[in-house]
Structures are given as structure tokens and as C-alpha cells.
N, C-alpha and C positions, 0 to 999 in steps of 0.2 A: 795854683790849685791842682791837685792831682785828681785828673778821673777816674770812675769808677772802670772793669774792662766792659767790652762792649757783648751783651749777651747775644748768641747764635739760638735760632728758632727751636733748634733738637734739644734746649735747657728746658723747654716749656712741654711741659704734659697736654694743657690747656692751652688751646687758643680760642677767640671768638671772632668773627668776621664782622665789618661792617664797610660799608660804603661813606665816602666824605660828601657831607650835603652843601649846600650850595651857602646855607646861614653858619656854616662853620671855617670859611675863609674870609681873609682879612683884606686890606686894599692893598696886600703886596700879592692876592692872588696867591697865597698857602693855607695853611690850617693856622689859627691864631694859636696861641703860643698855650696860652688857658684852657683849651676845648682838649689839650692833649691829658689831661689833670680828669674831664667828664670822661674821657676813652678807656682808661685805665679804671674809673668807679664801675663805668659799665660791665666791662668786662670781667669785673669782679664776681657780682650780679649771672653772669653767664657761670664762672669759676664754683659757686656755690647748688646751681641745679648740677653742676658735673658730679658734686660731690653728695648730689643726692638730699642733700639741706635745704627746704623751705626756710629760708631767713627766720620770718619774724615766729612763726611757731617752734624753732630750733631753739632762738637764744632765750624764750620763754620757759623752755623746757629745761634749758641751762641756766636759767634763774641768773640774765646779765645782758649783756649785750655790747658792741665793740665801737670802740667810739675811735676816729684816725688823733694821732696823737703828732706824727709828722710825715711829710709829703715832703720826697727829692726827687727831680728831673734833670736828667741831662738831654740837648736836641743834640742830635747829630745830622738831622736833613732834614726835611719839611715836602710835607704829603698836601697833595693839591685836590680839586673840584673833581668827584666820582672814580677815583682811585678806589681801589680793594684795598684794606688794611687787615692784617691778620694782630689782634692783642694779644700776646701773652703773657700769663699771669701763673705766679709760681709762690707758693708757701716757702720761706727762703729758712726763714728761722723762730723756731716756737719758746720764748720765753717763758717768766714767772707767770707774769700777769700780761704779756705782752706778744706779737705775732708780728713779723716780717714780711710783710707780701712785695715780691720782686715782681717787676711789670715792666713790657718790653711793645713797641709798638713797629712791624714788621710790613714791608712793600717786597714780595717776594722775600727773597734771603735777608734783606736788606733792613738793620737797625735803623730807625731815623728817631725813635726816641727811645730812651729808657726811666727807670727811677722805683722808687722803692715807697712802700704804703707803711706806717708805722701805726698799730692798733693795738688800744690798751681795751681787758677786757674787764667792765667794771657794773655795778651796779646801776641796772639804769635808772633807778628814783637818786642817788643823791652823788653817782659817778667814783664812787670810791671803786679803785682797782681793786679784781677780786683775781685770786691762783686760775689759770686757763682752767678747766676742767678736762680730767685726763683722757676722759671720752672723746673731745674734741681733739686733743694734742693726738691721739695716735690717729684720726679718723684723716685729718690733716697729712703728717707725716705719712702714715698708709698709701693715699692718695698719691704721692711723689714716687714713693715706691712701688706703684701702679698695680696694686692691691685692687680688687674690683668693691665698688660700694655700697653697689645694691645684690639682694637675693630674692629669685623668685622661689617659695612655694606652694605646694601643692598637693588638694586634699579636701574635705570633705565640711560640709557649713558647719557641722561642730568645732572645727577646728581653727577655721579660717572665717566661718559668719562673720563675728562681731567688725574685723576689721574692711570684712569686701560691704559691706549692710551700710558703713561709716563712708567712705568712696561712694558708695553709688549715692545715697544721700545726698552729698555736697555736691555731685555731676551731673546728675540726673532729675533730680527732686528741686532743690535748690537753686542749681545753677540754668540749668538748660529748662525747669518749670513744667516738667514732664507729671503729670498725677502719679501721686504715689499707689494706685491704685493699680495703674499698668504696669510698674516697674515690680512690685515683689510677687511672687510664685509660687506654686508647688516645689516647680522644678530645682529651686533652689537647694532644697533638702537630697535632692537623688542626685545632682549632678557633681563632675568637677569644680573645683574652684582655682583660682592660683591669684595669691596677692604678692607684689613685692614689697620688700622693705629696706630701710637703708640700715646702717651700718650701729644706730640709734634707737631701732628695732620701731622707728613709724612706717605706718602701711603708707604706701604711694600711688600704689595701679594697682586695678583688680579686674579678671575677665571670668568668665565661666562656658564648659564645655559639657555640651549633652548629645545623646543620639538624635539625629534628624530623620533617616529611615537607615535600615540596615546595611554597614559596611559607609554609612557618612556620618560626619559629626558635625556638628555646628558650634561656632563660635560665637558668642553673646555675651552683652551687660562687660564692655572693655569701657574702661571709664579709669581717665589719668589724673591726680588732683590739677590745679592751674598751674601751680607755681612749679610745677614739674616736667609739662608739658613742652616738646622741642629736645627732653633728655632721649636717651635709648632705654627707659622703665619701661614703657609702655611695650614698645619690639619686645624686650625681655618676658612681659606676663602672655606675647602670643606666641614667642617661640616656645616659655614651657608649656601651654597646651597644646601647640600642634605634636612637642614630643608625648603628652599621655594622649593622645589621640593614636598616635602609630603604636605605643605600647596596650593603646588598649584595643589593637587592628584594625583601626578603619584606616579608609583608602583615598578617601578624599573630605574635606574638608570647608565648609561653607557659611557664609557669616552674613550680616545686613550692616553696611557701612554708611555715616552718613557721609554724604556728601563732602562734608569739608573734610574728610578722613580718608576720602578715599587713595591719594596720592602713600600715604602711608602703607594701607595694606597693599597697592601696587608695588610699592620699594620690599617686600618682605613678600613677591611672586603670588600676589593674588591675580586675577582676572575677573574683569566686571561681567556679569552674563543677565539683560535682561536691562527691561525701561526702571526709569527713576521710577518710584513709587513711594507712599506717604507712610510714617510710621511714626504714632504717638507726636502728629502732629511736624515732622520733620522728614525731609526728601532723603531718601537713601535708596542704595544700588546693591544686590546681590552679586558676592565676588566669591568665586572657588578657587581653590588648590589641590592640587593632588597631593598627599604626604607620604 
């Protein structure tokens, strides 16, 4: 049997990291042979927030959904108990009805598995293969060609309302169970907005930017959907407002972060300034920047 060649890490656009846990080796003391087959689904899973695609509301929108049709693995080593594994996953080849995902599992430089996903894209009430949709095939293809997926912009609630109103809803209302009573505003009408969107034109993030006193702005209402959340959409909706912040002259910039968010605004050069303090019910920190 001839092998397939052995992929090198610089093939993959995408990788995603994970650690080998302790219920995924076997009594020879490796990764069992089958949990490499869960590594490559996973990683998939990571491959699709790159590409800026909430799964199940994408293939609903694309009226189908992908079902694996075959799965081939070559081992070439075997990764052990708390190793770093880097997965990489690669859209190899886009057929009629059908898509190629090349998948490669990485210990440093180092191949120790590879193999390939085989996905037909079909109706999912009765599985009859249906043509990829050409939406997906270039968003795919794009992706390789290291195209960017998402775009933020930015502008005014006439224009941008309907889809920042949809986000904060499911973030804020719905999810975190904030009263809708705190969350919507005057200010909504007079301020900036900025939503991003992918490539399929769904909003993903949305933040908004208003005057705090003269020569500061403040940052507020940043709210990620879930299934997006860990992408760089979110960094994207506050670097386009700290840029109409410096276009519209202010000099520093200041926001209310919660708690679990705060490591975030610190990687994007925030500074925490001030005690925890409770807001609609949730512990958050005042953090500035100068812009």
C-alpha cells in the first residue's frame, strides 16, 4: 500500500491546540488509535468559528447539512499523557456535492497522524446529496487563500440597529438574563455602532461607542454570539471603534468589562483602573486606554 505524503505544519492555515487527557490513552501508555478520529472532529468544530460559521444556523441557511461519507488515517507516532497537540485542518478539495477536509495532527513540527474527512452535502430530512452551494465553495476556498472572513462596520442605529438589537438580545437579555429594561437606551439612537459580519452577511459582534466627558469615549453593549466566541470577531468590533474614536478625536478611551472579559481587553492594551463594582447585576472592572 502506498502512502499518502506526509503533511508539514506551513500546509495548514488552521490549527487548534489541545492537551492529551489522561482518559485518552490506552494500556500501552499512547493516544488510542480511535480518539485520533475525535481529534480531527474537534478541530473541525475550531476550523468552522475561523471561518466565521456558526454550524447549525449556516447549514440551515444553506438549506442542507454535511454528513462524513469517509474517514482515512495514517499513524505515523503516537502522542502520550499531557503533550500539546497542535490539529491541523485544511479544506483540501471542494466537489459537486461533496468537500475534502485534509487533517493532520502535529507534536511540534512533528506528523504523528494524518488523514482526510470525506463530506457529502445533502439534504438533511431524507440525505439526498444536494450541488455544495457556491456561497460556501468560494467562502471555503477564500479561506485557503487566506482571504479575511469577517468585516466590521460602522455607523449609525439606522443602519446597523436591526442587527446590534439581534446580538444584544441573545447576549444580554437571553443569555446572561440582564432586564431588558437596563439594556436598551436613548443612547443607542446618537451613538456609534459597529457590527461584524461574515462572509454570508450574519451579524456576529456588536459594540457601541459614545462621549463619556469631553476628549473620552467610552466603549459599551460589546456582546459576541456564543458559537463565535474564542474567534478574533469580537478584537475586530473594538479595534473598529477605538479607530472612530481617534477619527472622531478623543484621546482616551474607557469601557466597563466584566470580569470574565477582562484578560481580553488587557491583550488589546487595556488597563484595569478602580475596585470591582456590580453592574446590572454582574462584577465588572473599569479599564482605559489611551488612543
Amino acid at each position: 500500500m502506498t502512502s499518502s505524503p506526509v503533511p508539514t505544519r506551513d500546509r495548514f492555515r488552521f490549527l487548534d491546540r489541545l492537551r492529551v487527557r489522561w482518559s485518552e490513552i490506552d494500556a500501552q501508555q499512547i493516544v488510542f488509535n480511535g480518539h485520533y478520529l475525535t481529534y480531527f472532529d474537534t478541530a473541525v468544530g475550531g476550523y468552522w468559528r475561523a471561518l466565521a460559521l456558526p454550524y447549525a444556523p449556516t447549514m440551515a441557511a444553506l438549506e442542507g447539512d454535511l454528513f462524513v461519507r469517509k474517514s482515512t488515517i495514517e499513524y505515523l507516532g503516537s502522542a502520550h499523557y499531557d503533550e500539546l497537540l497542535d490539529i491541523g485542518v485544511r479544506t483540501e478539495r471542494v466537489g459537486t456535492s461533496s468537500l475534502t477536509v485534509a487533517c493532520a495532527v502535529f507534536r511540534g513540527d512533528e506528523c504523528l497522524v494524518h488523514g482526510e474527512l470525506v463530506y457529502v452535502f445533502a439534504d438533511p430530512a431524507v440525505r439526498v446529496p444536494k450541488a455544495v452551494p457556491q456561497a460556501l465553495r468560494d467562502l471555503l476556498l477564500g479561506f485557503e487563500r487566506g482571504e479575511a472572513m469577517t468585516e466590521a462596520r460602522v455607523g449609525g442605529w439606522a443602519t446597523l440597529g436591526q442587527d446590534a438589537h439581534g446580538i444584544r438580545q441573545s447576549v444580554f437579555v437571553e443569555e446572561q438574563k440582564i432586564p431588558a429594561e437596563m439594556e436598551w437606551d436613548a443612547a443607542d439612537e446618537s451613538c456609534t455602532h459597529a457590527v461584524a459580519y461574515n462572509r454570508l452577511g450574519r451579524a456576529l459582534a456588536t459594540g457601541r461607542l459614545l462621549e463619556h466627558v469631553p476628549g473620552v469615549a467610552k466603549i459599551g453593549r460589546m456582546a459576541v454570539l456564543s458559537p463565535m466566541r474564542g474567534s478574533r470577531v469580537g478584537r475586530q468590533v473594538l479595534d473598529a471603534l477605538m479607530q472612530a474614536g481617534r477619527e472622531q478625536g478623543y484621546r482616551e478611551v474607557l469601557l466597563h468589562a466584566q470580569l470574565s472579559a477582562e484578560g481580553f481587553y488587557t491583550r488589546a492594551g487595556f488597563q484595569r483602573r478602580g475596585p470591582v463594582f456590580e453592574e446590572a447585576g454582574i462584577a465588572h472592572v473599569e479599564m482605559v486606554r489611551i488612543l
